[in-house]
N, C-alpha and C positions, 0 to 999 in steps of 0.2 A: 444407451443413447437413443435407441428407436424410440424407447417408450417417451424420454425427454422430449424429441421432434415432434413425436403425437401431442404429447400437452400443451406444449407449445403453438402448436398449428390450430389447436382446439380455441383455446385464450387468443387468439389473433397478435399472436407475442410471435411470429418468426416469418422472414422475407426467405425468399428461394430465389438464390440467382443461378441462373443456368449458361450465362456468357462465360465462355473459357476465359479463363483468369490464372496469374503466373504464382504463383507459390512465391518467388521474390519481389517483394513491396506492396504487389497489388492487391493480394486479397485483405495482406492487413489492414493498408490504407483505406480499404473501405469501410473496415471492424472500424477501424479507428473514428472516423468520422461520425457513424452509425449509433455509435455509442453517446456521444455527444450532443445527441438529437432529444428534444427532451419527449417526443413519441417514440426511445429507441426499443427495437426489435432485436433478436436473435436472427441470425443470419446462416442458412446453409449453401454452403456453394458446390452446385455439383458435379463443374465440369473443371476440375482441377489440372495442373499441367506445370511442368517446370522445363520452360522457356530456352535455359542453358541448355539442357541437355535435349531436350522433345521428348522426355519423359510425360505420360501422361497417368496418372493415376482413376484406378475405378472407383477408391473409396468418395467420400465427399466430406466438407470439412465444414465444422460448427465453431459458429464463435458467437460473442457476446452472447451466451447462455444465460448470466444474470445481466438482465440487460435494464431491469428495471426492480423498481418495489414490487409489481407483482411475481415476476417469476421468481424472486427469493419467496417470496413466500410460495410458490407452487412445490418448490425446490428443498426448501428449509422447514417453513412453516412459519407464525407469525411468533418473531420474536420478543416480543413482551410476553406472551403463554409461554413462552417456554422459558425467558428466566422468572415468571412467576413461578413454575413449577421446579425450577432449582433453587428460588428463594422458600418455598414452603418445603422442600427437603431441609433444608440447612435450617430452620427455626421449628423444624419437628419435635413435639413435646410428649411423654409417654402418657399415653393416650387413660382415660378416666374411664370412659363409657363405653359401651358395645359398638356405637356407631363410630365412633373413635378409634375404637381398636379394627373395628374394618377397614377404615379408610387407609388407616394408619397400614396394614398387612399390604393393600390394594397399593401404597405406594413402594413401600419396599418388596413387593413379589414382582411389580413391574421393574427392577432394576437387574434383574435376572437378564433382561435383553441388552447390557450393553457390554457385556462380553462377548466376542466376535464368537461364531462358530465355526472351526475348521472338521471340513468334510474332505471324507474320502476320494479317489478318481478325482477326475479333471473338471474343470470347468468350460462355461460357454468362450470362457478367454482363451482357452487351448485347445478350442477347435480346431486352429491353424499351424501347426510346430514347426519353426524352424531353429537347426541347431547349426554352430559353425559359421563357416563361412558362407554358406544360405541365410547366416542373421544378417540381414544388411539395413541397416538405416535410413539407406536413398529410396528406400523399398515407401515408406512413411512420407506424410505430405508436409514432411517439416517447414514450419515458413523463416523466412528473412525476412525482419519486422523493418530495419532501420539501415539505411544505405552505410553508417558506420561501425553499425555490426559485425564481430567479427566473424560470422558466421551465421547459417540456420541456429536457432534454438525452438526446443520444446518447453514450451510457457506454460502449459496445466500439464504437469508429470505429478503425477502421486508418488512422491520417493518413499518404498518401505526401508527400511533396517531395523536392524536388533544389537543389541551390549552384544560384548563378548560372551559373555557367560548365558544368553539368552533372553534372561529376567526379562528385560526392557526393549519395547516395541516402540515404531517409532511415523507417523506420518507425516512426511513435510511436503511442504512445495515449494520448488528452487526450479531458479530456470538450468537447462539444462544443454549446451553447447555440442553442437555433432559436427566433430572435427573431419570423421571419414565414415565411412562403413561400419568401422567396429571399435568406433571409441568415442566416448559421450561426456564431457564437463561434467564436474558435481558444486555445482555455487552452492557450498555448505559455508553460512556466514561462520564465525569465528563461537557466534552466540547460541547455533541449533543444534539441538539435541544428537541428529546425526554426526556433527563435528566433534561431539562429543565423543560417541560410540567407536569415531574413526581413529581417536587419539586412544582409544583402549588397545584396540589392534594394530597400531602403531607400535604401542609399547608392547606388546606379545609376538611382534612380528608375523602375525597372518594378515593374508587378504581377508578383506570384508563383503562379503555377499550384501547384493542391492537387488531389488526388482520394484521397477517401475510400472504404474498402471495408468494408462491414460484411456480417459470416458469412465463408463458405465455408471451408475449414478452418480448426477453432476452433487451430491452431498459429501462424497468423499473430497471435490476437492475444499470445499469449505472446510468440512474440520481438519484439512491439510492446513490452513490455515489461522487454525483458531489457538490463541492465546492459550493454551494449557498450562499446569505444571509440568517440570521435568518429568518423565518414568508415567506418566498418565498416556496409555494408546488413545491417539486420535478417535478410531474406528470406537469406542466405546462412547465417545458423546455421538457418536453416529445412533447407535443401539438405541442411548435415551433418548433421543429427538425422535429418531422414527419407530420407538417402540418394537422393535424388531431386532432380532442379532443381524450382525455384517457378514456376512455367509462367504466365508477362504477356504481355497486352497493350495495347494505348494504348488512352489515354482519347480520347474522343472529338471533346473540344471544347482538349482540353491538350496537349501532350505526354509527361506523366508516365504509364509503366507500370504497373499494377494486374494481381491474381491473377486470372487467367480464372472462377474458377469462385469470388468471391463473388457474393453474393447480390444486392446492393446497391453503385452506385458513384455519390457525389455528386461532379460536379467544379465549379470554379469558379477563380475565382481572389480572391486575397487582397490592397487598394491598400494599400502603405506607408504612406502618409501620411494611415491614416485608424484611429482605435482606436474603440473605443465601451463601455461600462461590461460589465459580465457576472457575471453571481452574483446574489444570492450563492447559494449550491450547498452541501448535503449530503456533505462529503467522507468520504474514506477514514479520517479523523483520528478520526470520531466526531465530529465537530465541523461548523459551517459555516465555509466560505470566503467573507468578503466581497468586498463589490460591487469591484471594480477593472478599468480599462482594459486592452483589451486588442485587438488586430487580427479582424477576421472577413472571411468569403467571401462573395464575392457568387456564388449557385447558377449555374452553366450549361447544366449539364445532369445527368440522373439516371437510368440504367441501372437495368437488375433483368433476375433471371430471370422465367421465366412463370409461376413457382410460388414467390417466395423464400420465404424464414422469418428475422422480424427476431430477431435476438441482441444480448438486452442485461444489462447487470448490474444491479446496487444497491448500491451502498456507503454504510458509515457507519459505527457501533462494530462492533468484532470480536467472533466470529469472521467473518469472509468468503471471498466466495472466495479473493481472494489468498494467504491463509493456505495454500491447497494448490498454487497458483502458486508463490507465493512457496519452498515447502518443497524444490523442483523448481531454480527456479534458484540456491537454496544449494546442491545438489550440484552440479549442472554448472558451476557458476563458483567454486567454492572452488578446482579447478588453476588457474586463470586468476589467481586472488586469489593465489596461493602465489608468482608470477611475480615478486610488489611484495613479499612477507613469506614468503619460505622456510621460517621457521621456525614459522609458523601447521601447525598439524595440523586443527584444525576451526572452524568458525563456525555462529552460530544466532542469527537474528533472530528472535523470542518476535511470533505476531502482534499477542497485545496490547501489544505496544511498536512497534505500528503500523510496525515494520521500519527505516526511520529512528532511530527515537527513543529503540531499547534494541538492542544488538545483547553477546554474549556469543562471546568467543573462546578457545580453550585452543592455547595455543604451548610449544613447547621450548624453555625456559626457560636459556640459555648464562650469563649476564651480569650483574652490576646495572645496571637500567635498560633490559634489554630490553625491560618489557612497555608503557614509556614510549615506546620506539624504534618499537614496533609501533604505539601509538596515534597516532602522527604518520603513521606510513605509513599506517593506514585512513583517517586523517581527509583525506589527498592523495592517496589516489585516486576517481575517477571517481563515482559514486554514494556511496560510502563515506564521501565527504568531507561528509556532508550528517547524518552518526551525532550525534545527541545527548549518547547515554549508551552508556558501552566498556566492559565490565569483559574483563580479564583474568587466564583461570587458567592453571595448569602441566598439564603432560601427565597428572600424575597424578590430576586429578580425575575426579568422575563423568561420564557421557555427559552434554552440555551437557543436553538435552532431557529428563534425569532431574530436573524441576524443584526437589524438596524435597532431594534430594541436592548437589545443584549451590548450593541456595540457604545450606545449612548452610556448606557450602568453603567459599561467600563470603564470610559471618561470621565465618568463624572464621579470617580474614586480612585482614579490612578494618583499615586501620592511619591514621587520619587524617592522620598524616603523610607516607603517600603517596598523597594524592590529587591529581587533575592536575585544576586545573580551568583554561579557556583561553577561544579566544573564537573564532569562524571563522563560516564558509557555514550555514546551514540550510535546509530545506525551504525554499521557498516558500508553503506549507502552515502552515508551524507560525504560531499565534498565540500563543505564551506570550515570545518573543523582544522586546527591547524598539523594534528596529527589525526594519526587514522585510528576510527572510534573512539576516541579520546575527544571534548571539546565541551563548549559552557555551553550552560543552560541558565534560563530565565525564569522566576517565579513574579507573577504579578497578585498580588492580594485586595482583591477588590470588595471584599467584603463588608468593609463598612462603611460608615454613614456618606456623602458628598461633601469632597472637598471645599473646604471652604474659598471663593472667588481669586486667584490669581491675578489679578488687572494685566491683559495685555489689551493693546491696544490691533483691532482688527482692519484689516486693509484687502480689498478687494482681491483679487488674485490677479488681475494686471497690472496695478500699483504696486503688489508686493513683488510679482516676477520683477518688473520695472525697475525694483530698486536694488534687487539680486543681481541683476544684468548687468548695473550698472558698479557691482563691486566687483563680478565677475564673469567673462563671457561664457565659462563651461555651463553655467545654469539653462539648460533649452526649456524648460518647459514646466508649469507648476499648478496645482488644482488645491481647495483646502477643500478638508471635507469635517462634517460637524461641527458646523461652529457657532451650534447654540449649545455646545457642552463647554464644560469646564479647561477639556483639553481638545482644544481644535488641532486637527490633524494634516500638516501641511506635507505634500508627495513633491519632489521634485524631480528633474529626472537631467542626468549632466555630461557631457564630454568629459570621461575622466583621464585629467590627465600629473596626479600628484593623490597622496593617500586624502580620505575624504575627512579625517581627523583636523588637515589644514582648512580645507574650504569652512568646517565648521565654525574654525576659531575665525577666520575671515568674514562671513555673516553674523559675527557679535552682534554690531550696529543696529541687528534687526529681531534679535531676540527681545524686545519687547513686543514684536506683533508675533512671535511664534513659541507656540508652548509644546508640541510633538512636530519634529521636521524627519522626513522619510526621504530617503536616495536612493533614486537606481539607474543605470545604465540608462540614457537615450537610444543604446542600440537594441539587439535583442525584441524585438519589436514592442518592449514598453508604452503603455498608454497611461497615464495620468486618470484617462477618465473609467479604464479598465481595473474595477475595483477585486474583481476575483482574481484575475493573473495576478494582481498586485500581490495580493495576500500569499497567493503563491510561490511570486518570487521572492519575495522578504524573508519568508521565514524557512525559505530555501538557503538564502547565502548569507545568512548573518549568522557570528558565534559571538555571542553574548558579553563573552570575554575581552572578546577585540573591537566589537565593531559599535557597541551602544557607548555614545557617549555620552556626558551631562555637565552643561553649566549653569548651575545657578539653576532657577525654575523649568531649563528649557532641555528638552530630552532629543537624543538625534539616533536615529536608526539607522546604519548603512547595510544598503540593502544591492551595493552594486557587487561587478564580479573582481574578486580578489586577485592579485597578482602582485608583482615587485614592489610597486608601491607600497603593499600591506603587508613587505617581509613576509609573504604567501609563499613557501617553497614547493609546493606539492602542485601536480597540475591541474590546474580548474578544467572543469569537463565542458564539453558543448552542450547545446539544448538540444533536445528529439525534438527536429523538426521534420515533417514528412519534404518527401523529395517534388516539387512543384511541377517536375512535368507528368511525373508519375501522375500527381491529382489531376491536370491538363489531359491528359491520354484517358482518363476513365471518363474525365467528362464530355469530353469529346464524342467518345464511343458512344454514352448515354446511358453509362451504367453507373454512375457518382451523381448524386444531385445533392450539391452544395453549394451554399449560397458565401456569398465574400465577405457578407457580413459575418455568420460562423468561424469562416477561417481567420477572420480578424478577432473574432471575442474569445476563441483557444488558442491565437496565434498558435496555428498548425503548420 
């Protein structure tokens, strides 16, 4: 982490606040905001404290570490080089010539590095030992992100485990809920490899040894998060990206190997046969994760250097960090992705489509029925199978990330008769599904040529509100956008008070001036003219199943929040919205500089 703060401070990538700041709400409300900023920086805060108790701590706390494109790449390195360099692995040909067969040797003697190396004696993480009752958690600058939080969690934990039988190593990152002193949540979704490992020792009836690393090189936690196959160690795409083995050693009270040189190492172990509730939690969705069972650790012991620095995030609505994590592992694993869809040329998950929930593909387009072919294949592979919402375009469109060009394509080949609406896996995350993980998905095939002209007849957006209004008063408020495409796209936003399936049928009269109509909440701070939140919340709360309807040429999105009306038995979650006096109290002090415009365009 030192070396991190150095590079950082060097690149002019990190702010130092030295106002004492509370561990609950405040320091993350600032991450939060900070992040947001399209100059955002890393942030260290060094005079930490927790308020409830006048606990004060001496370490100092890092956040938004990928705070931008550059520091992924100070961090990572640039991701296109490096899935070039797993794309010329995987189309390696046995080599003809002398220069060939070097180059050829020079790439396979360089994979000798992505095997981790475990060393003997201790590391710089166990400069500090405490065992027992000396492990204590309160000891750590855990924050409270979200006033409905059930608690502190630790947000960049590097969870290790292993199978039973050893074979298989395992890196994830789950947030991690600290109930007391010596007992820690383990959010292992129902789909991560750890979940996996725990249902082995489940069935053998032992405890499960875990050790936790948080800090030391901020790369661990990305390939905490990178899309792997099952049984493939994290720590070995570590080796190949940074040309170097991942240098472990054992934990002290486990067996399980950790990075010599984080900061921070909790171990414990985890009984099978015992769950306990956790959340609910502020997630990445924007949204809360409710209360649900789930296994935790009992602490054993706790490691530190002599000087660590705790590194943690904040998540909630986008934009976040993962947005530049995330930008990082669509290069590097689009060759890997090409393995299952050869005929894919690019992919782009949109952060405000929370990455899950919207993803955008353009393929080489052979067949009819290819880009149906392709949506089956992402939805059966490995994280991909968990995609909401698919559109697919032809080679010839614009750079996906060109969003207003890319957005026109799309209109102007959406065909209602080929949409693919189906039903499969979801997040574990998502709350708009009507069972849990369980719920439809969408495929749009936009591949071919422009639809041919639909006649509707276009009406300003006060004439059209006007005439909404007048069939019914829930209508508050209404914007069209594109409406020199094929399918102009009308937003409306309503008092809901009856399923939005009637209102549809009710606005008949007007489906001749609208050919895509969109709904959402007038509450919830909803803008019309807020085209990112928009996208946001849409492809947050619609399941494809239930909520897109279609008459005749005209297509309806409901994109409000679900309840009785929509025989919705399951409870809808709140938004992550930060606490407003909390932001009032930092601005005040003149340590938050944020303008109202911001907080109105992330509705924070």
């Amino acid at each position: 982490m030192k070396e991190a703060i150095e590079l950082l401070k060097k690149h002019d990538l990190l702010r130092v606040i030295d106002n004492e700041l509370d561990i609950y709400l405040e320091i993350p409300h600032i991450a939060y905001v900070e992040v947001k900023k399209e100059d955002s920086k890393a942030i260290l805060f060094t005079n930490v404290v927790d308020k409830k108790t006048g606990k004060k701590f001496k370490e100092p706390v890092l956040m938004n570490v990928f705070c931008n494109e550059k520091a992924v790449k100070l961090f990572i390195g640039d991701g296109d080089k490096i899935g070039a360099e797993i794309e010329s692995l995987l189309k390696m040909k046995p080599p003809t010539t002398l220069s060939e067969k070097l180059s050829t040797f020079g790439k396979l003697f360089s994979l000798k590095n992505t095997i981790p190396k475990k060393l003997k004696g201790k590391g710089e993480c166990q400069q500090v030992i405490k065992l027992g009752k000396d492990a204590k958690l309160s000891d750590l600058p855990v924050l409270t992100t979200w006033e409905q939080d059930g608690g502190p969690f630790i947000t960049m934990g590097q969870v290790y485990t292993t199978s039973l039988n050893g074979e298989m190593k395992n890196l994830g990152m789950y947030r991690l809920q600290v109930y007391d002193d010596h007992t820690l949540g383990m959010h292992w979704q129902i789909h991560k490899d750890s979940n996996h490992f725990f249902h082995e020792y489940k069935k053998a009836g032992k405890k499960m040894p875990v050790s936790i690393g948080i800090g030391g090189d901020p790369m661990y936690i990305w390939c905490g998060q990178a899309p792997l196959p099952i049984g493939i160690f994290e720590l070995m795409l570590y080796g190949f990206v940074k040309n170097k083995n991942a240098q472990l050693v054992k934990s002290i009270t486990n067996d399980i190997y950790v990075p010599k040189d984080n900061d921070y190492i909790i171990e414990g172990f985890v009984d099978p046969s015992k769950l306990r509730i956790e959340g609910p939690f502020g997630d990445h969705t924007g949204y809360y994760t409710l209360e649900e069972e789930y296994p935790f650790m009992e602490v054993s012991a706790i490691t530190t250097k002599e000087d660590p620095v705790y590194l943690a995030t904040v998540v909630g609505k986008p934009p976040l960090e993962d947005k530049y994590m995330g930008h990082a592992t669509e290069r590097i694993f689009l060759p890997l992705l090409k393995t299952t869809a050869p005929d894919l040329i690019d992919y782009y998950m949109p952060e405000n489509g929370v990455f899950h929930n919207l993803i955008l593909a353009k393929i080489k387009t052979l067949y009819p029925g290819h880009a149906q072919q392709m949506m089956h294949a992402f939805w059966g592979v490995g994280q991909m199978s968990f995609v909401k919402h698919a559109i697919f375009v032809n080679e010839d469109a614009p750079d996906l990330t060109e969003h207003e060009a890319v957005t026109e394509y799309i209109l102007n080949r959406i065909d209602i008769d080929d949409l693919m609406i189906t039903r499969g896996v979801v997040d574990a995350l998502d709350h708009s599904s009507p069972k849990f993980a369980v719920g439809g998905k969408l495929g749009l095939d936009c591949t071919g040529d422009e639809i041919a002209e639909v006649g509707i007849n276009l009406l300003s957006d006060a004439e059209l509100l006007s005439k909404m209004q007048t069939i019914t008063s829930e209508v508050k408020d209404l914007k069209q956008y594109f409406t020199n495409t094929k399918n102009p796209v009308t937003v409306i936003t309503v008092d809901k008070t009856r399923s939005q399936k009637d209102l549809f049928e009710d606005l008949k009269p007007l489906y001749e001036n609208i050919k895509i109509l969109i709904i959402v909440d007038a509450a919830n701070q909803n803008d019309v003219e807020n085209t990112y939140m928009l996208v946001w919340r849409v492809v947050n709360n619609i399941d494809s199943n239930r909520d897109i309807y279609i008459n005749s040429n005209t297509l309806c999105l409901d994109g409000t929040n679900k309840n009785s009306f929509d025989n919705f038995e399951r409870r809808w979650p709140d938004d992550v919205d930060c606490t407003k006096e909390v932001l009032q109290s930092l601005r005040d002090r003149n340590i938050l500089d944020v303008s109202d415009e911001l907080i109105k365009q992330y509705q924070l």
